[in-house]
PyMOL CGO cylinders between C-alpha atoms (Angstrom):
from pymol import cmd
from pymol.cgo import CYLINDER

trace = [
    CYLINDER, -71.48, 216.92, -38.86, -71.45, 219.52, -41.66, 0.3, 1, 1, 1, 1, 1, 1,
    CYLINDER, -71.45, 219.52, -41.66, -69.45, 222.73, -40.97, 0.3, 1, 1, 1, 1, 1, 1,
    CYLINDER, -69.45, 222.73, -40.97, -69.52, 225.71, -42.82, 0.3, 1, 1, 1, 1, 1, 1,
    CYLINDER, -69.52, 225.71, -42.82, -67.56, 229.31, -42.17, 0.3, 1, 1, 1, 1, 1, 1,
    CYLINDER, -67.56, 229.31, -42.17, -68.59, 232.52, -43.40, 0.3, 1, 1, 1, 1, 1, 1,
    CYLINDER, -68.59, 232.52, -43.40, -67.12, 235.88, -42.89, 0.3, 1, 1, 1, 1, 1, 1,
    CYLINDER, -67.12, 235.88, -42.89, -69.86, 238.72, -42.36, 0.3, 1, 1, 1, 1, 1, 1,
    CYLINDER, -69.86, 238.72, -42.36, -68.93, 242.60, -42.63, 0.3, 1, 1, 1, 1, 1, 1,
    CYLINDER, -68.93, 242.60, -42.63, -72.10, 244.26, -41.83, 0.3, 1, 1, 1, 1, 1, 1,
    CYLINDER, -72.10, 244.26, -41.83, -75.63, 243.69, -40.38, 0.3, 1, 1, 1, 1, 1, 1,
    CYLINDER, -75.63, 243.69, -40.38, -77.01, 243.28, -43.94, 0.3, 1, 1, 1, 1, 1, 1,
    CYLINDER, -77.01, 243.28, -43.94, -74.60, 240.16, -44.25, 0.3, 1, 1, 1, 1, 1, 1,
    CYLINDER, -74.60, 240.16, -44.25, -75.75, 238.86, -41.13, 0.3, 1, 1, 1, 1, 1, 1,
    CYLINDER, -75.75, 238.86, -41.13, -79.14, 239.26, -41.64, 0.3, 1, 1, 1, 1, 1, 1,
    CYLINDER, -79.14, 239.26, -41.64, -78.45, 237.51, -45.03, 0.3, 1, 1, 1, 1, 1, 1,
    CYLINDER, -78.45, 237.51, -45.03, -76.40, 234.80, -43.17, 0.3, 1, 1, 1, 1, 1, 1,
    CYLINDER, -76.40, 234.80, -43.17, -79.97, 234.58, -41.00, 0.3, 1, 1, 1, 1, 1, 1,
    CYLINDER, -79.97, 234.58, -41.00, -82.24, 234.02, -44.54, 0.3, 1, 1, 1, 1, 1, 1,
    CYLINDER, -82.24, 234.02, -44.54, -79.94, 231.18, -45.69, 0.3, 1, 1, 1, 1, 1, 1,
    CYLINDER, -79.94, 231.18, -45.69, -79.76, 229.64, -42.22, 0.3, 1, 1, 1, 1, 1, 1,
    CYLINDER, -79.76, 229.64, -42.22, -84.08, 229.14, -41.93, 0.3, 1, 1, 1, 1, 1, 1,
    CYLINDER, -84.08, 229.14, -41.93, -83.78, 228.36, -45.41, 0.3, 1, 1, 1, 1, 1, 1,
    CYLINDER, -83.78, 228.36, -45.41, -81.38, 225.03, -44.86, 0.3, 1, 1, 1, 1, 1, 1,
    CYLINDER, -81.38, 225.03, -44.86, -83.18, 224.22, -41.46, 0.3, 1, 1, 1, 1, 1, 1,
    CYLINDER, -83.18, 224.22, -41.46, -86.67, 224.18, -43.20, 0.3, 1, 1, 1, 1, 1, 1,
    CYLINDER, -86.67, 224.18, -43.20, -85.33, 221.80, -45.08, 0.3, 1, 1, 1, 1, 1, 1,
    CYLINDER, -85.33, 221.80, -45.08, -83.01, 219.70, -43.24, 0.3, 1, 1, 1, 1, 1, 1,
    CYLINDER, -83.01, 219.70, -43.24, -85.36, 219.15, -40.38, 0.3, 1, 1, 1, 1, 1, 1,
    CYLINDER, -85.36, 219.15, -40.38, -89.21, 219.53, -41.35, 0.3, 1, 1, 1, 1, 1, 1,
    CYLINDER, -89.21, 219.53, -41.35, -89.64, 218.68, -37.63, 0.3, 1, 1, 1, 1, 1, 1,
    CYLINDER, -89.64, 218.68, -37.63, -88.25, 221.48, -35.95, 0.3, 1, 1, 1, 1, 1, 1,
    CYLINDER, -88.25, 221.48, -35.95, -84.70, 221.76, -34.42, 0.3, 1, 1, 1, 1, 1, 1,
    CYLINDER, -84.70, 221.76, -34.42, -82.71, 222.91, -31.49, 0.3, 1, 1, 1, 1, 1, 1,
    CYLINDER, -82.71, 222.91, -31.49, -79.77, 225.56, -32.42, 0.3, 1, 1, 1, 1, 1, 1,
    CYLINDER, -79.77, 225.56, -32.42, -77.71, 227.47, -29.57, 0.3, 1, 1, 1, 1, 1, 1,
    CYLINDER, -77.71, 227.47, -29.57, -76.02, 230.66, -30.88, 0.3, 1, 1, 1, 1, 1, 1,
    CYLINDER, -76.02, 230.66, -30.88, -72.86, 231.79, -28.96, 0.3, 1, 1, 1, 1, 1, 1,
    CYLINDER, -72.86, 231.79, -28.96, -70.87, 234.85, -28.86, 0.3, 1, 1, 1, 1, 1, 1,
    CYLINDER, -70.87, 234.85, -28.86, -69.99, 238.16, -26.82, 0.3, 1, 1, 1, 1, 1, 1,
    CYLINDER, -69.99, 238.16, -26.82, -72.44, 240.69, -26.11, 0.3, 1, 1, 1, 1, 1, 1,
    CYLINDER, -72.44, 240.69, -26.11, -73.29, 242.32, -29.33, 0.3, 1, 1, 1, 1, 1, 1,
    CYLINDER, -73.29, 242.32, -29.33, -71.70, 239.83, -31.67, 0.3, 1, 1, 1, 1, 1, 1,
    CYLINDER, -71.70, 239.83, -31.67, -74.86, 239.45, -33.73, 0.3, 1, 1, 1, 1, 1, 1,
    CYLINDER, -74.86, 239.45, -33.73, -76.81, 236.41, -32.37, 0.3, 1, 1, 1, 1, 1, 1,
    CYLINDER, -76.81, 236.41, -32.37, -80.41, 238.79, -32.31, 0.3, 1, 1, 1, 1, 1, 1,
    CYLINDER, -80.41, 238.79, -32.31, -79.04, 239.98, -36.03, 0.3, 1, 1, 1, 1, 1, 1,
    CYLINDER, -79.04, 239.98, -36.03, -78.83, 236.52, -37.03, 0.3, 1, 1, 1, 1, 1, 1,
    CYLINDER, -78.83, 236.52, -37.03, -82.14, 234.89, -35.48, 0.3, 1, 1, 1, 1, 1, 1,
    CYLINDER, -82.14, 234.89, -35.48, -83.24, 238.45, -36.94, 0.3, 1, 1, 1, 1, 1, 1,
    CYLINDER, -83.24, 238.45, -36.94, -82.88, 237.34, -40.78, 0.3, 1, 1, 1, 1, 1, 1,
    CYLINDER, -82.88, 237.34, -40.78, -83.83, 233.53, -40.06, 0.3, 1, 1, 1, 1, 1, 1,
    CYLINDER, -83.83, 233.53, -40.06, -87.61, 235.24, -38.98, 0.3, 1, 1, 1, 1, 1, 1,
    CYLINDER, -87.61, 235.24, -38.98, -88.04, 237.45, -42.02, 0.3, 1, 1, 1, 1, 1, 1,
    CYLINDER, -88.04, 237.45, -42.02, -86.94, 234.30, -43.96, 0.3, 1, 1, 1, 1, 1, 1,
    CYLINDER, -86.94, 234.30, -43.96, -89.77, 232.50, -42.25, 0.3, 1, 1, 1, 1, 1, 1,
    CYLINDER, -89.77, 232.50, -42.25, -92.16, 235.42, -43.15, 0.3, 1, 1, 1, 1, 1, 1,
    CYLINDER, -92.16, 235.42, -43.15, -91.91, 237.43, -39.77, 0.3, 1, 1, 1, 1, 1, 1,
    CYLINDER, -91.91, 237.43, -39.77, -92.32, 241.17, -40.87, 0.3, 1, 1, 1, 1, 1, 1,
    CYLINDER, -92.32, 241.17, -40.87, -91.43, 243.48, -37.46, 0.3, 1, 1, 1, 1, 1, 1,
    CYLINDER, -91.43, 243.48, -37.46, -89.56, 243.97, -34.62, 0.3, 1, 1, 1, 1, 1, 1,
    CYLINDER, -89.56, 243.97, -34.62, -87.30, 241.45, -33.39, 0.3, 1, 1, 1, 1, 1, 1,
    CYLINDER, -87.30, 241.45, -33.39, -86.66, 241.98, -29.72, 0.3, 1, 1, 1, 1, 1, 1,
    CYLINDER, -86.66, 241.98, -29.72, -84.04, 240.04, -27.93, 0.3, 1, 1, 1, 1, 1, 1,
    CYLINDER, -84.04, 240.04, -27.93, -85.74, 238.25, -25.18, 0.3, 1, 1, 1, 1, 1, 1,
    CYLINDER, -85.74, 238.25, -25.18, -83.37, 238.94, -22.46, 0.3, 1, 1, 1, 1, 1, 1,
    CYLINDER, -83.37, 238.94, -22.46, -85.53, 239.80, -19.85, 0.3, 1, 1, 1, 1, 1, 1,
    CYLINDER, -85.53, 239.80, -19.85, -89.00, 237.99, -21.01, 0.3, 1, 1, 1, 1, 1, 1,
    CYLINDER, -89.00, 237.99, -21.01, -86.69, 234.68, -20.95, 0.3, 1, 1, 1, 1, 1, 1,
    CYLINDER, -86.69, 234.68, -20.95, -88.73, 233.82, -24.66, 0.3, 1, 1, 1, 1, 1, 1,
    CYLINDER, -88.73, 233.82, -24.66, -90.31, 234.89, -27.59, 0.3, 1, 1, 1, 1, 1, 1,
    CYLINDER, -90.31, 234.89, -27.59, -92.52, 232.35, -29.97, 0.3, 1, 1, 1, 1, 1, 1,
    CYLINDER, -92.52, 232.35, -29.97, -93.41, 233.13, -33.00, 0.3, 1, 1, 1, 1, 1, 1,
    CYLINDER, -93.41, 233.13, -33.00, -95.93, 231.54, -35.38, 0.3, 1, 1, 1, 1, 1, 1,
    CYLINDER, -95.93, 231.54, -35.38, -94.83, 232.29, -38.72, 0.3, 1, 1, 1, 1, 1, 1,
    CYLINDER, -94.83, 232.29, -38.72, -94.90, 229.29, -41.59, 0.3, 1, 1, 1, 1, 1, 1,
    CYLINDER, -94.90, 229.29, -41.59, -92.91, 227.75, -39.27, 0.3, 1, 1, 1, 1, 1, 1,
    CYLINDER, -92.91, 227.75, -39.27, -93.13, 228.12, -35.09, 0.3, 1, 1, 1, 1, 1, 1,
    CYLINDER, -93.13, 228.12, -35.09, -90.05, 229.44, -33.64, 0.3, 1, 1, 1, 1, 1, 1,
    CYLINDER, -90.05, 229.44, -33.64, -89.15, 229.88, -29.88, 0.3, 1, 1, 1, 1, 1, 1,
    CYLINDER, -89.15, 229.88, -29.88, -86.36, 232.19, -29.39, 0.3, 1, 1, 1, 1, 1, 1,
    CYLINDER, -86.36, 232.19, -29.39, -84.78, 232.13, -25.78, 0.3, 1, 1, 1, 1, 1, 1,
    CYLINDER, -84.78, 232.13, -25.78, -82.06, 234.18, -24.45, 0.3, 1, 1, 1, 1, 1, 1,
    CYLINDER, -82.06, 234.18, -24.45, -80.49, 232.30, -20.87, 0.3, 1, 1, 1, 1, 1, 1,
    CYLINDER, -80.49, 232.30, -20.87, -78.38, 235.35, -20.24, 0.3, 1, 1, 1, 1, 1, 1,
    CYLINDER, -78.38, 235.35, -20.24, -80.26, 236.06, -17.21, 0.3, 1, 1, 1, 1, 1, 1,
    CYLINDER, -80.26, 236.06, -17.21, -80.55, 232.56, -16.04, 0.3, 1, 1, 1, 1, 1, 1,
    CYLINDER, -80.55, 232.56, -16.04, -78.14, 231.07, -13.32, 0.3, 1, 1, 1, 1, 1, 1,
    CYLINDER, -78.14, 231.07, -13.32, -78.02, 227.70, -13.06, 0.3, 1, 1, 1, 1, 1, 1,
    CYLINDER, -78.02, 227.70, -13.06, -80.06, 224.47, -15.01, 0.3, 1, 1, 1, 1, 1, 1,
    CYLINDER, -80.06, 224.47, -15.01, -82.22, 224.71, -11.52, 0.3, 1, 1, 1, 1, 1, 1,
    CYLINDER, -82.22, 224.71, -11.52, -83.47, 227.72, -12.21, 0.3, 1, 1, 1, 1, 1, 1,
    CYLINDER, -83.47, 227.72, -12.21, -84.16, 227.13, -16.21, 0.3, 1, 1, 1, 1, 1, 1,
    CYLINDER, -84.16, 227.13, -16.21, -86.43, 223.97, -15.03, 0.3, 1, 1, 1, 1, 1, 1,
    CYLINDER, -86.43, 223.97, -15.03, -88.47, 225.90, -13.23, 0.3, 1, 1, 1, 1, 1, 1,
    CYLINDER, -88.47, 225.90, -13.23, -89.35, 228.32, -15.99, 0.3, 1, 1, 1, 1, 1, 1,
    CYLINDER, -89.35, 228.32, -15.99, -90.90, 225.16, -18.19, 0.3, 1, 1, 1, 1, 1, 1,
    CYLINDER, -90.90, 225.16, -18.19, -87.60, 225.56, -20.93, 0.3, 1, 1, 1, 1, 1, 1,
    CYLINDER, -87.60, 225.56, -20.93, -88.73, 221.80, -21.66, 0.3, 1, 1, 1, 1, 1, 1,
    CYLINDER, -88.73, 221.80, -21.66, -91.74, 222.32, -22.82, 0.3, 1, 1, 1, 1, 1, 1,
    CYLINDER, -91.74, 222.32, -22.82, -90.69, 223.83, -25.93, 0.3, 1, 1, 1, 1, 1, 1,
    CYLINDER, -90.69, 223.83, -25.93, -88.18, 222.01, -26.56, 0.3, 1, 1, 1, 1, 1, 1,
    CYLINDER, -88.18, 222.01, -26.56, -90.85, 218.97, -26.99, 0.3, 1, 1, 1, 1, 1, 1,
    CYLINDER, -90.85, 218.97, -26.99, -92.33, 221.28, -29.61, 0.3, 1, 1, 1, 1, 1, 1,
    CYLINDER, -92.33, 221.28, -29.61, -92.19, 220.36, -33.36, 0.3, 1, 1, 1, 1, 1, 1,
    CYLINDER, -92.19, 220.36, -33.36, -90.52, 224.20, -33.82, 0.3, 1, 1, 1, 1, 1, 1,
    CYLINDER, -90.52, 224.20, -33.82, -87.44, 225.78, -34.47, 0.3, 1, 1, 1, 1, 1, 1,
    CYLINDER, -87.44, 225.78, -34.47, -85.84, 226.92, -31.08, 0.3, 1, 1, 1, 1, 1, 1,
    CYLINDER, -85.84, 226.92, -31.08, -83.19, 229.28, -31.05, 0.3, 1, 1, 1, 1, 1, 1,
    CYLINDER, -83.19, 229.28, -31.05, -81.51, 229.70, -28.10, 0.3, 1, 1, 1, 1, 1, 1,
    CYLINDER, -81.51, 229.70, -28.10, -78.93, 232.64, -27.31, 0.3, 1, 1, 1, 1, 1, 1,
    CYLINDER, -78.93, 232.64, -27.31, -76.15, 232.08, -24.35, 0.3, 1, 1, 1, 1, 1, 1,
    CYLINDER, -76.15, 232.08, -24.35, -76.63, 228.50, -23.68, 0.3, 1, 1, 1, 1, 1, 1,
    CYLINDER, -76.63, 228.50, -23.68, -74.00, 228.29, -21.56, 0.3, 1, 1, 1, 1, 1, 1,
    CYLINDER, -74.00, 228.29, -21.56, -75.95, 228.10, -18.15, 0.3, 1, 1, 1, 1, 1, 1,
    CYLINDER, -75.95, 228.10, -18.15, -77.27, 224.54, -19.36, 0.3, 1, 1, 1, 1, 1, 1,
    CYLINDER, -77.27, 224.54, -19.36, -74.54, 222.69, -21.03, 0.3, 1, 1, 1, 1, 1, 1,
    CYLINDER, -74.54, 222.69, -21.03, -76.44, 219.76, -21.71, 0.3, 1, 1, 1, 1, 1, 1,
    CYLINDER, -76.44, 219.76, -21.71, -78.11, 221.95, -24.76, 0.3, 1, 1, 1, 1, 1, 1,
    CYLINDER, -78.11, 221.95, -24.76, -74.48, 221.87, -26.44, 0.3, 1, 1, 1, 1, 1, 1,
    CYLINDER, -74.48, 221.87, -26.44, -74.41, 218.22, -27.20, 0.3, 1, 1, 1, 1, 1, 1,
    CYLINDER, -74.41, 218.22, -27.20, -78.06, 218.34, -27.43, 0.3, 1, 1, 1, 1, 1, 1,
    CYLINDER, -78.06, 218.34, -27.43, -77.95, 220.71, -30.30, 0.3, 1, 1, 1, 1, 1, 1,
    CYLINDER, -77.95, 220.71, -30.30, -78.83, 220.27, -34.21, 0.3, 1, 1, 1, 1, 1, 1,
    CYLINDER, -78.83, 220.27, -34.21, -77.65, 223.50, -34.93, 0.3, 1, 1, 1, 1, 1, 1,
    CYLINDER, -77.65, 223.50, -34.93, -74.49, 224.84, -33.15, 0.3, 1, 1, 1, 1, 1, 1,
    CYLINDER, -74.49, 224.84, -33.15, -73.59, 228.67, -34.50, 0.3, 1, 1, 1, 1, 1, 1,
    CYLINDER, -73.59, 228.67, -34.50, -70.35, 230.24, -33.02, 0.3, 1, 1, 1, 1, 1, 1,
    CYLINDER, -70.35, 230.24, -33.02, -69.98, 234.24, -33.81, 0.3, 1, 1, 1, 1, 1, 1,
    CYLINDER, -69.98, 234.24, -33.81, -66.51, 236.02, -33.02, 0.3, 1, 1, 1, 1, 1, 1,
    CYLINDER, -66.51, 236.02, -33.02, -65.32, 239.48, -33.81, 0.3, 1, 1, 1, 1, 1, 1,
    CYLINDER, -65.32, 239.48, -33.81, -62.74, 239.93, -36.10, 0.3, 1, 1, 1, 1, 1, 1,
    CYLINDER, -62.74, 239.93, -36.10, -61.04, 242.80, -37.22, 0.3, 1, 1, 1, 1, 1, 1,
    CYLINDER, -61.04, 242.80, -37.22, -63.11, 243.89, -40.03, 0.3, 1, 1, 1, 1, 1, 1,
    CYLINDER, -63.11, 243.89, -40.03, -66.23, 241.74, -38.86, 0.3, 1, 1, 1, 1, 1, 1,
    CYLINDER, -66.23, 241.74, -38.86, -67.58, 238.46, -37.44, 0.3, 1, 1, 1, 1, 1, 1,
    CYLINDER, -67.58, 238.46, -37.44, -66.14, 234.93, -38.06, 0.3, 1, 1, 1, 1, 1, 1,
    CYLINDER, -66.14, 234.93, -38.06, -69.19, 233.09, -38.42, 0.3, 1, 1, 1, 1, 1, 1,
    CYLINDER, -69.19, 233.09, -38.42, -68.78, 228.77, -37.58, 0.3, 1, 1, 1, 1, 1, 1,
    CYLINDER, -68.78, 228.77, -37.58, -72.21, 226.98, -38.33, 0.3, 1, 1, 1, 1, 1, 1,
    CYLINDER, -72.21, 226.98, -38.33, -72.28, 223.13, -37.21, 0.3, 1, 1, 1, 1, 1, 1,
    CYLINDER, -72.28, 223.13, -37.21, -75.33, 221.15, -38.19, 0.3, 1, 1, 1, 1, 1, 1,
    CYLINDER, -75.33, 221.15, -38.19, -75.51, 217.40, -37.41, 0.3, 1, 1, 1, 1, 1, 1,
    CYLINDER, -75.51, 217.40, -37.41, -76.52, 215.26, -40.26, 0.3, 1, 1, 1, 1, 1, 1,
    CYLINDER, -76.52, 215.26, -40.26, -79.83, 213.57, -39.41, 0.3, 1, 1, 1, 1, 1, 1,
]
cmd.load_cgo(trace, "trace")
């Protein structure tokens, strides 16, 4: 497991943070990956996945899927970004084909994965965002394939 810390000030940062992030995945794992991003409610997860599109050549909005359950987009490379916020048990996530993707040779990013805990020892990419005083504490495990 390779872990890495950063300290982000602002949304640029993050976004930054975001652009280096796609860049190592693209090339650690050419076959897609699973990554769960965790933090409070306005931490910067969306910020984040936000800067790993445009790295991936997504030009646009980037909404956070909270109540569409997923957005996909097919840039250079597919990405499937999932928020479970609204989701309240691994019942109900089975029923809304969450699997499916996941079999997917894409990148999927998946916000609040709390609700299925499987996903955190399932995960290539685990990315923990905390406030601090002047910012976010950014923790970024990947497992070494």
């Amino acid at each position: 497991m390779n872990t890495s810390m950063y300290h982000v000030q602002d949304e640029t940062a993050m976004l930054t943070l975001g652009d280096k992030l796609a860049r190592q995945c693209q090339e650690a794992f050419p076959d897609g990956a699973l990554m769960i991003l965790q933090g409070q409610l306005g931490a910067g997860k969306t910020t984040l996945v936000r800067g790993f599109l445009q790295a991936l050549g997504h030009v646009g909005t980037v909404r956070s899927p909270t109540y569409t359950l997923v957005e996909s987009y097919m840039l250079s490379r597919t990405v499937h970004h999932f928020d479970l916020y609204r989701i309240s048990d691994a019942d109900e996530l089975e029923l809304t084909g969450f699997h499916d993707y996941l079999k997917q040779n894409a990148f999927c990013l998946i916000e609040w994965p709390e609700c299925y805990p499987d996903l955190l020892s399932e995960a290539d990419i685990r990315v923990m965002i905390e406030y601090h005083d002047d910012g976010r504490d950014v923790t970024i495990e990947i497992k070494n394939r």
